[in-house]
C-alpha positions as CSV (number, residue, x, y, z in Angstrom):
1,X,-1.7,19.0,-11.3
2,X,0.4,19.9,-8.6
3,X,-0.9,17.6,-6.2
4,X,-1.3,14.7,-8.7
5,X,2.4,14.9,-9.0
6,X,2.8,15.0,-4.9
7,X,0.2,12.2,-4.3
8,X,2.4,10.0,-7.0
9,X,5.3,10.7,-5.3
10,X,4.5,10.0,-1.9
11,X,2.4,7.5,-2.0
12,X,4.9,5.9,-4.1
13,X,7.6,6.3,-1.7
14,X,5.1,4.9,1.3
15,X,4.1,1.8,-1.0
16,X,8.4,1.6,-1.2
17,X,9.0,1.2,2.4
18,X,6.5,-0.5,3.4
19,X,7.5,-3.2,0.7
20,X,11.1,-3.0,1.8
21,X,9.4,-4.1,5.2
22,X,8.1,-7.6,4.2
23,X,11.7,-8.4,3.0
24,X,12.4,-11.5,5.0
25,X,14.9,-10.5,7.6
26,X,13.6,-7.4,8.5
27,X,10.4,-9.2,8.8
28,X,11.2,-11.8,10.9
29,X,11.9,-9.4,13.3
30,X,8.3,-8.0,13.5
31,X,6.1,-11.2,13.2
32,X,5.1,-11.3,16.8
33,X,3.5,-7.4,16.3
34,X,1.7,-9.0,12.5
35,X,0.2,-11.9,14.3
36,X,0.0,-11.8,17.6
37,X,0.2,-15.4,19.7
38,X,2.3,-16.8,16.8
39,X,3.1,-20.1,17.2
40,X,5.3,-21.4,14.7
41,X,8.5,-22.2,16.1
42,X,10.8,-19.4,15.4
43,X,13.2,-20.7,11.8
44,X,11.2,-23.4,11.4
45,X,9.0,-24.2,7.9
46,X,5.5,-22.1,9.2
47,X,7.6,-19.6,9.8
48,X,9.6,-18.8,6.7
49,X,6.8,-19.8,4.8
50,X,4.5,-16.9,6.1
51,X,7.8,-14.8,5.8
52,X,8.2,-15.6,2.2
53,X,4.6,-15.4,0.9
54,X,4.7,-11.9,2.7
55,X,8.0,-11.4,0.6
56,X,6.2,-11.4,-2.5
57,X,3.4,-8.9,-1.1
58,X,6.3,-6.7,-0.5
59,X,8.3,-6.9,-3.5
60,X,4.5,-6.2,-5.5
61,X,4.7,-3.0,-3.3
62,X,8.1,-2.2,-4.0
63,X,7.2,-1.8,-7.6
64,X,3.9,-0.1,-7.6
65,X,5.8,2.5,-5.6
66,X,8.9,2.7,-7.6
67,X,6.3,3.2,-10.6
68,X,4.5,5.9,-8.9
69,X,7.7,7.6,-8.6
70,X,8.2,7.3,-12.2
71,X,4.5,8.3,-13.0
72,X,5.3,11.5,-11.2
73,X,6.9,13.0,-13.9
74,X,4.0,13.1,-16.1
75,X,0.8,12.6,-14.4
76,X,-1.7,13.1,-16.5
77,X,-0.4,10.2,-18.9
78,X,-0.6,8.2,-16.0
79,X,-4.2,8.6,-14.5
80,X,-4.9,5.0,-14.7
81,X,-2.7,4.0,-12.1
82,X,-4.6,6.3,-9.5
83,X,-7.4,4.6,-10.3
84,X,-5.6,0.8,-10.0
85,X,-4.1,2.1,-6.7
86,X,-7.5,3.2,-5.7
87,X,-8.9,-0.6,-6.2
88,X,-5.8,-1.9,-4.8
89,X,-6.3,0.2,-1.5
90,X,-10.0,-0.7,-1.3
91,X,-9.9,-4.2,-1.7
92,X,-6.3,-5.5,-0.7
93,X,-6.3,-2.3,1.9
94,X,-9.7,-2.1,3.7
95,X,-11.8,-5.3,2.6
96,X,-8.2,-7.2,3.9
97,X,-8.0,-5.3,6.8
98,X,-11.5,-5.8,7.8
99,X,-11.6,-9.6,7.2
100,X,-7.9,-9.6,9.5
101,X,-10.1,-7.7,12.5
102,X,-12.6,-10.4,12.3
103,X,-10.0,-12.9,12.2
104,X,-9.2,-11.6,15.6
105,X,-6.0,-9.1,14.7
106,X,-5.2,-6.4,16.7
107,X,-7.6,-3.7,15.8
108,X,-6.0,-0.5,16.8
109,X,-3.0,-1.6,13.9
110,X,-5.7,-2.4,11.3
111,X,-7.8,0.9,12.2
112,X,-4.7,2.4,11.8
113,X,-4.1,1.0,8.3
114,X,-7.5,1.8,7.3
115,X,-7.3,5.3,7.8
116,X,-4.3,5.2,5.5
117,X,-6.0,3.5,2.7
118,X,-9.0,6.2,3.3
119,X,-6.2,8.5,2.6
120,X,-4.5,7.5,0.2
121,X,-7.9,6.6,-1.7
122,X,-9.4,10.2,-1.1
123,X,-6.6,12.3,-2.1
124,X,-5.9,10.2,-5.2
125,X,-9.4,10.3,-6.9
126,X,-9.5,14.3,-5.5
127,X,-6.6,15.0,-7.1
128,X,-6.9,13.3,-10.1
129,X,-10.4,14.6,-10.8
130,X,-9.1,18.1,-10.2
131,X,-6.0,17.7,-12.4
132,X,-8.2,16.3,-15.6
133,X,-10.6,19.2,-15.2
134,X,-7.3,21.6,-15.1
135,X,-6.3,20.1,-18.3
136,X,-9.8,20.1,-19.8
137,X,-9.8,24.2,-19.1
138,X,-6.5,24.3,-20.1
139,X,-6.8,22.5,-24.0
C-alpha cells in the first residue's frame, strides 16, 4: 500500500504544477513552445482567450492534484480516483495528445507527454491492484 500512497502523492504533486502552469501569466510566456507558428497577435483577444480556456484546464489540474495529496492519507478509501485518473490520462492524456500530433504539434513534446500518461496509468492500476490484494490477505 506503500506505493498507492507514493503514486497519490506524486502524481498529485505533478498534476499541481503542471496546473500552476496554465495560470495565465506564466503561460503567456510559453505559448510560442504550445503552438508553434502562433499567430494571434501577442495581448490581443485570440490570445487571452486561448490563455484563459487553458486556465480552466489548469485550475481542473490543480485540484485533482491537491485531492490526490489528500487521498494519500488513506488510499485504499480512495481507489476510485486511481481509476478516474486512469481514464483521465487515457483519454484527455493520450487520445488528446494523439489528435494534437495529427493536428501538426510538435511531436517530440507530445511523445514526451505520452510516455507520462503511460506512466502514470501503469503504476496507478499496478499499484492499486497490488494494494487491494494486500488488504484482501490482510482482512
Amino acid at each position: 500500500m506503500n506505493n498507492l500512497k507514493w503514486w497519490f502523492r506524486i502524481t498529485g504533486i505533478v498534476y499541481t504544477l503542471l496546473g500552476i502552469g496554465f495560470v495565465p501569466v506564466i503561460n503567456a510566456q510559453r505559448i510560442g513552445v504550445m503552438i508553434p507558428n502562433f499567430d494571434a497577435p501577442t495581448g490581443g483577444t485570440a490570445f487571452w482567450g486561448l490563455l484563459d480556456l487553458s486556465f480552466m484546464f489548469g485550475l481542473d489540474l490543480i485540484i485533482i492534484g491537491i485531492y490526490l495529496i489528500y487521498c494519500s492519507r488513506d488510499p485504499l478509501k480512495h481507489l476510485t480516483i486511481v481509476y478516474l485518473v486512469i481514464w483521465l490520462e487515457i483519454v484527455r492524456g493520450i487520445i488528446d495528445d494523439i489528435y494534437m500530433i495529427a493536428r501538426g504539434y510538435g511531436a517530440g513534446f507530445y511523445i514526451g507527454f505520452i510516455m507520462f500518461h503511460i506512466a502514470v496509468i501503469v503504476t496507478g492500476y499496478l499499484f492499486a491492484k497490488k494494494a487491494k490484494t494486500e488488504n484482501a490477505i490482510s482482512s
